[in-house]
C-alpha positions in Angstrom: -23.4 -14.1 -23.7 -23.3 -13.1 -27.2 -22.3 -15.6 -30.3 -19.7 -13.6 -30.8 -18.4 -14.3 -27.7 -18.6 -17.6 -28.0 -16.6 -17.8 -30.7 -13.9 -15.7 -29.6 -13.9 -18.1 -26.7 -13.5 -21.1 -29.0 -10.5 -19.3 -31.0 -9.1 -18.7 -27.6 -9.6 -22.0 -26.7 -7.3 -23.5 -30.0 -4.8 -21.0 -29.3 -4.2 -22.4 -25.7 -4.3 -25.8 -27.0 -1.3 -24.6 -29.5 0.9 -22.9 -27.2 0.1 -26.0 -25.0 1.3 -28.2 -27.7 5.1 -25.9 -27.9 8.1 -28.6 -25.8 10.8 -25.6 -24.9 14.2 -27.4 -24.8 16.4 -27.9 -21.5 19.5 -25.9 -21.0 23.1 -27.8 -21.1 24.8 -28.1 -17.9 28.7 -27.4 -17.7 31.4 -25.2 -20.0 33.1 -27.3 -22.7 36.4 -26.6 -22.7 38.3 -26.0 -26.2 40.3 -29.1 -26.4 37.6 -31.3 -25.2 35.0 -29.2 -27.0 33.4 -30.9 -30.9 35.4 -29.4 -33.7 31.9 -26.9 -34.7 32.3 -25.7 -31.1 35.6 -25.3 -30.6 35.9 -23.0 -33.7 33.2 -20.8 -31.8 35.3 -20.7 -29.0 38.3 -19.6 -31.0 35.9 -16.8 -32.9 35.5 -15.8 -29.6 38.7 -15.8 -28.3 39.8 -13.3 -31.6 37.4 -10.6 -29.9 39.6 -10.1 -27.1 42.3 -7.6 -27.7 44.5 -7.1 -24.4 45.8 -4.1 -25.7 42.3 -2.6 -25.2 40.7 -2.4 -22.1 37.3 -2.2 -23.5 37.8 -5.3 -25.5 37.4 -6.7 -22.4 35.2 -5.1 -20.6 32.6 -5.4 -23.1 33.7 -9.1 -23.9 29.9 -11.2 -24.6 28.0 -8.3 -24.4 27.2 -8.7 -28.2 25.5 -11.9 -26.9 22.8 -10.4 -24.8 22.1 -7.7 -27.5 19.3 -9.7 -28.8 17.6 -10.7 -25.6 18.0 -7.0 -24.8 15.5 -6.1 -27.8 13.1 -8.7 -27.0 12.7 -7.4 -23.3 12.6 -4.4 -24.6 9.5 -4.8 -26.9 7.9 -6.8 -24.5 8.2 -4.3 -21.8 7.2 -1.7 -24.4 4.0 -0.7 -23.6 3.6 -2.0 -19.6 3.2 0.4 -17.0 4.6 0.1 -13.6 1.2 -1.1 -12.1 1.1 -3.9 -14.5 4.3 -5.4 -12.9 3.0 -6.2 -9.4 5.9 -5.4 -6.1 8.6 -5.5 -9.2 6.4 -2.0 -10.5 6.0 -0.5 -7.1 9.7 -0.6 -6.2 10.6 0.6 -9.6 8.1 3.8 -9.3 9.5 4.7 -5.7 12.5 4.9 -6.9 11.5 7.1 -9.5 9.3 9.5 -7.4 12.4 9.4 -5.2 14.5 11.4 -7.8 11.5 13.5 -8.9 10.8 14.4 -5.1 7.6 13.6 -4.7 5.3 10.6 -3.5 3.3 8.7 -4.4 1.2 7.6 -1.4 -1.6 10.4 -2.4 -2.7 8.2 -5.5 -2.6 5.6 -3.8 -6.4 4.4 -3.6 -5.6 1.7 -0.6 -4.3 4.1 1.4 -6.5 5.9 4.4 -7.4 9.3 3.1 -7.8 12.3 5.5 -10.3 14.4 7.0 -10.8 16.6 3.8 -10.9 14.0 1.2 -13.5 12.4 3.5 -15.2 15.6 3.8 -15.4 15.8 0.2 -17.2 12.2 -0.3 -14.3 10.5 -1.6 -15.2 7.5 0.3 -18.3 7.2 -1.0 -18.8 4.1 -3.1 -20.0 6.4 -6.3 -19.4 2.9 -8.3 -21.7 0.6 -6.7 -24.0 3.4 -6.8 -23.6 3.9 -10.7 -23.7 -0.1 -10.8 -27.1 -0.1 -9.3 -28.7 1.6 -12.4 -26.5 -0.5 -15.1 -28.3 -2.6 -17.4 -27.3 -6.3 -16.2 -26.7 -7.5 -19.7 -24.2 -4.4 -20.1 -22.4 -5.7 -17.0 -22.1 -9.1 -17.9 -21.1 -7.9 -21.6 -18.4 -5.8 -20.1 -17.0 -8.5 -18.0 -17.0 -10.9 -21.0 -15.3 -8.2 -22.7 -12.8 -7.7 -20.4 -12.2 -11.6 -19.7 -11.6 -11.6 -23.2 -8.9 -8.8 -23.0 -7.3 -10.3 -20.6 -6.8 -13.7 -22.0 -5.5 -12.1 -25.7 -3.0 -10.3 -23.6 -1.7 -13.7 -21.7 -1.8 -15.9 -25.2 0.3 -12.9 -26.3 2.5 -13.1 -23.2 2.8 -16.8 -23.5 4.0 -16.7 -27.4 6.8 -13.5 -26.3 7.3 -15.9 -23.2 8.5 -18.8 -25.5 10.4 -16.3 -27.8 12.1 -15.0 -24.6 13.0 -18.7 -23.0 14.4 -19.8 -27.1 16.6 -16.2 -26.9 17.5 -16.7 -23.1 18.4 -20.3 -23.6 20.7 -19.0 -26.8 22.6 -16.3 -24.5 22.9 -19.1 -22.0 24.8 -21.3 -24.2 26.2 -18.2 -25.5 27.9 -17.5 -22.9 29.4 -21.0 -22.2 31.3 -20.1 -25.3 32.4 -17.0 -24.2 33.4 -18.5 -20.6 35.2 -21.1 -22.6 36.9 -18.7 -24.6 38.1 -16.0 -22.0 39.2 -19.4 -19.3 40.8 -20.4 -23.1 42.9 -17.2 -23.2 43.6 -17.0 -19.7 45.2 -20.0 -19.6 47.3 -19.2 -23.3 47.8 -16.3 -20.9 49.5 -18.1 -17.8 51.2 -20.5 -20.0 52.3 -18.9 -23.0 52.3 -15.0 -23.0 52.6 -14.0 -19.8 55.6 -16.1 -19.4 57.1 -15.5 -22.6 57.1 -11.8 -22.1 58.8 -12.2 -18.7 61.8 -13.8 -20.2 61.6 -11.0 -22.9 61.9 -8.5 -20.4 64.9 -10.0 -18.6 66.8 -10.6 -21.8 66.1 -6.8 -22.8 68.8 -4.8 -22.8 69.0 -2.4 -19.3 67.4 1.3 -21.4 64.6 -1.2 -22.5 63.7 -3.1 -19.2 61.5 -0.2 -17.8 59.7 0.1 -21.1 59.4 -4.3 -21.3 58.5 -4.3 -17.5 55.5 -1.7 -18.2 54.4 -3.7 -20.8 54.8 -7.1 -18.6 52.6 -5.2 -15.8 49.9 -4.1 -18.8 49.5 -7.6 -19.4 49.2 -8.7 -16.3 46.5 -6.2 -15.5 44.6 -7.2 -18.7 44.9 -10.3 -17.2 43.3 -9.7 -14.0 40.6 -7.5 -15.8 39.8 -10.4 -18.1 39.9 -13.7 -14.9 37.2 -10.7 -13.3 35.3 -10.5 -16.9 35.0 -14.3 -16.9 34.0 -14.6 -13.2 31.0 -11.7 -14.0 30.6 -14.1 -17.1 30.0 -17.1 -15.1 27.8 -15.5 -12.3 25.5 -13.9 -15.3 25.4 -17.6 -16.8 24.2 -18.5 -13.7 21.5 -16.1 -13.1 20.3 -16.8 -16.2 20.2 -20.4 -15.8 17.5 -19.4 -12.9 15.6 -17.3 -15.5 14.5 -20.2 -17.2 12.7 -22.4 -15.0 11.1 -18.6 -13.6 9.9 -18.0 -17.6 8.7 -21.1 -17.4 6.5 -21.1 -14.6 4.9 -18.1 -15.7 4.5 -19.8 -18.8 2.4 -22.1 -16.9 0.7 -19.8 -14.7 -0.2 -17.4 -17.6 -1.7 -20.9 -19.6 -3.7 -21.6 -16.4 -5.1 -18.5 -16.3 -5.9 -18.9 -19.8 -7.6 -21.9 -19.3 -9.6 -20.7 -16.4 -10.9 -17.3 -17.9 -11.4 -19.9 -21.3 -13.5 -22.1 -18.6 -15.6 -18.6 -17.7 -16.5 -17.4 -20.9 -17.9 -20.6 -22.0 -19.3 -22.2 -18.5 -19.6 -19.6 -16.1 -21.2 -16.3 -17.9 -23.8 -18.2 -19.4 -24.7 -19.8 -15.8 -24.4 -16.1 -14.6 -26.8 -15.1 -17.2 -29.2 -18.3 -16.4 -28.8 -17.6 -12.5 -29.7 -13.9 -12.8 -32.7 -14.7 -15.1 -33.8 -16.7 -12.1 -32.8 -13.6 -9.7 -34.5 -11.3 -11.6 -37.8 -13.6 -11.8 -38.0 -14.5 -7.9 -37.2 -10.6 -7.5 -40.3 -9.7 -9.5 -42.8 -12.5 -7.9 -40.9 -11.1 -4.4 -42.0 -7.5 -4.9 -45.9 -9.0 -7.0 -46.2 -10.2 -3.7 -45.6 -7.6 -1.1 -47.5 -5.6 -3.4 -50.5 -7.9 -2.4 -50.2 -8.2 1.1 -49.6 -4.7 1.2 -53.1 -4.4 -0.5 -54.6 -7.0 1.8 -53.4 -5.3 4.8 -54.6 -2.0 3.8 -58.3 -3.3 2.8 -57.5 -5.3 6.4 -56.7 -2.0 7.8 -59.8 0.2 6.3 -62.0 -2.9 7.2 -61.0 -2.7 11.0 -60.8 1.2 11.2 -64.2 1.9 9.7 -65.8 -1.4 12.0 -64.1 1.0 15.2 -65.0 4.3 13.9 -68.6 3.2 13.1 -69.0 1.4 16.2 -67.7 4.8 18.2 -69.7 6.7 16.1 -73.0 4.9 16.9 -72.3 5.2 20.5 -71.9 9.3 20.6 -75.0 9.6 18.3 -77.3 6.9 20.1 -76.1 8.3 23.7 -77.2 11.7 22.4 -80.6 10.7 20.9 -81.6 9.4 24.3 -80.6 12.3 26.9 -83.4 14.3 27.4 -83.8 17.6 27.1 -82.2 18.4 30.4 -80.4 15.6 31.9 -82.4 14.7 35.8 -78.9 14.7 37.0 -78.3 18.1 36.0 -81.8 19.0 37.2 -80.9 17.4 41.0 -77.5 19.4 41.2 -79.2 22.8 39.9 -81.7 22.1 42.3 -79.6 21.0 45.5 -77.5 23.7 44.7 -80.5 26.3 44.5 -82.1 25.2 47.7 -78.2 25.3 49.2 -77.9 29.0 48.2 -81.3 29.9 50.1 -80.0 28.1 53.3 -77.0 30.0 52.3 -79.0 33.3 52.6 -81.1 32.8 55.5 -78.0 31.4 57.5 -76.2 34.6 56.5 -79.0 36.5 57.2 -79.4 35.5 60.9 -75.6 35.8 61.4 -76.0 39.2 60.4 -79.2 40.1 62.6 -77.3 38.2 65.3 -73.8 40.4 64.6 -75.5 43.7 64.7 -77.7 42.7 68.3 -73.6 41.7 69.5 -72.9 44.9 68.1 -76.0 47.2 69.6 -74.6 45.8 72.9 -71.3 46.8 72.8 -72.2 50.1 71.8 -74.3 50.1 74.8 -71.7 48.9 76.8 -68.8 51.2 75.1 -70.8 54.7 75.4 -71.9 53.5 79.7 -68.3 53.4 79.6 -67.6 56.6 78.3 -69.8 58.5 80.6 -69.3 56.7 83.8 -65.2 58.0 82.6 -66.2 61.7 82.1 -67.9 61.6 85.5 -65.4 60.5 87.2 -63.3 63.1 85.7 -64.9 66.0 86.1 -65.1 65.0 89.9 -61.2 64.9 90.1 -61.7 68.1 88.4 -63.5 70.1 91.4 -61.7 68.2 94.3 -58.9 66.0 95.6 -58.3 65.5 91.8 -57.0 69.6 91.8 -54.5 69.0 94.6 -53.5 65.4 93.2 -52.7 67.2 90.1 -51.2 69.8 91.6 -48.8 68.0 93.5 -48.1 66.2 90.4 -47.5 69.1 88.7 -45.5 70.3 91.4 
């Protein structure tokens, strides 16, 4: 980690130690009423009261709105540059209602999701960062991440100081609205005592053309009335919630001061063990691949040393087997000549199978053409006697 690092660190560090250092002050607990309410307060009270004007709806409608004007512009400016993906579930509901109106969603951009057969067909799931990361230079990474540590932790010391801004402001509309509570319960009850009844005993006493007019008025009243006890109950409720904001600021408060502390912690502790730790990677890494390098060596001298021993000793075998055969090899010899002296036996056993065929065959010649002429005798001597008549009666 760089020196300039380090010393952003260190001005980090004081800064944490300062908004540490801030005690935010604890809300009040019930309404003062204006007769048992300090003389200071009371006259608050009564300022308040002067804002209501019965005659006019909005008046009352709009009655301690002023006091959340200036907790408005604080949320406001903090929220002025946030997107929705910086405010967690809060940010996601927020955007799907707003793709809602615009009609369309948002679940395509969303990079958890499980993409489809295209996308996958396109390499979108192919981890393209780790692959880039692979070829980073490692003092770039750690850089970055120092870098971004650093981000971060401006942006919750900044969070913190609006934090404590917004608890003063929400703790002011808090107590601000006690007053107005105490003012509008004030009138109400100026209302139920004084006004309301005075202008029922006006209406009876007016004469009979004006009672219709008078009773209008009367039921005006009472309806600003009502509109004002509903003001004051939506008064009271929003006092309420607030009082819940507070401890919720605060928490974060704390969270966003842990965080601060821990990424504080990681810049000055961590990194430079990172940094120590790879050196040490990068070092066994090296002496890891010096050394396959040498038994890969030492293997392949192993390998050439056994090979050539093999190959020689084969070798030497062909070449001496070959430098003793003679010129003709005896057993070559003893088959040519077993197989010449089998080919004569060959010929004189075919030779007297033949002389012995064709004597066979001289006999039954013999044989064949003794029986050839003892057939023509016999018929020529059918010819000249009994033969004529046997054939003629056959004939006949």
């Amino acid at each position: 980690m760089s020196e300039a690092t380090r010393q952003e660190a260190a001005k980090a560090l004081a800064a944490v130690e300062e908004v540490t250092a801030v005690v935010l002050p604890e809300p009040g607990n019930e309404v003062v009423a204006l007769d048992a309410a300090p003389a200071p307060v009371a006259e608050e009270i009564r300022r308040r009261m002067a804002e209501l004007d019965l005659s006019d709806t909005g008046s009352i409608v709009n009655f301690g709105s002023a006091a959340q004007a200036e907790l408005q512009q604080i949320s406001q400016a903090m929220l002025q540059d946030v997107r929705n993906k910086d405010v967690g579930p809060a940010g996601d509901s927020l955007r799907n209602i707003v793709t809602t109106i615009r009609g369309f969603s948002v679940s395509e951009l969303d990079v958890r999701r499980k993409l489809s057969w295209w996308e996958r067909l396109l390499g979108r799931t192919a981890p393209f960062a780790k692959f880039l990361a692979r070829f980073e230079d490692v003092q770039g990474q750690i850089d970055r991440i120092t870098d971004d540590l650093l981000g971060h932790e401006h942006k919750l010391l900044k969070d913190i100081k609006s934090l404590d801004l917004l608890y003063d402001k929400t703790l002011n509309f808090y107590d601000e609205l006690a007053l107005y509570i105490a003012a509008g319960e004030e009138k109400l009850k100026e209302l139920d005592g004084k006004t309301i009844p005075a202008k029922e005993a006006e209406v009876k006493a007016a004469p009979e053309p004006d009672q219709v007019m008078k009773a209008q008025e009367l039921r005006d009243l009472r309806a600003a009335r009502d509109d004002l006890e509903r003001r004051v109950h939506d008064l009271k409720l929003t006092r309420q919630v607030t009082m819940q904001s507070l401890p919720s600021i605060r928490l974060v408060q704390e969270n966003d001061k842990s965080l601060v502390t821990k990424i504080n912690s990681t810049l000055v502790n961590t990194v430079p063990l990172w940094e120590t730790q790879l050196a040490q990677a990068v070092t066994i890494q090296r002496s890891a691949e010096a050394a396959g390098a040498v038994r890969e060596a030492n293997d392949l001298t192993n390998e050439l040393l056994t090979a050539n021993a093999k190959n020689l000793r084969q070798a030497n075998e062909v070449v001496r087997t070959e430098m003793e055969r003679g010129v003709f090899d005896i057993e070559a010899v003893k088959t040519a000549n077993a197989d010449l002296i089998a080919t004569i036996e060959d010929s004189l056993r075919i030779a007297d199978e033949g002389k012995r065929k064709r004597a066979a065959a001289e006999e039954d010649l013999k044989k064949m053409e003794a029986d050839l002429r003892d057939t023509l005798a016999s018929a020529k001597a059918r010819s000249t006697g009994s033969g004529d008549s046997l054939g003629g009666s056959v004939r006949g």
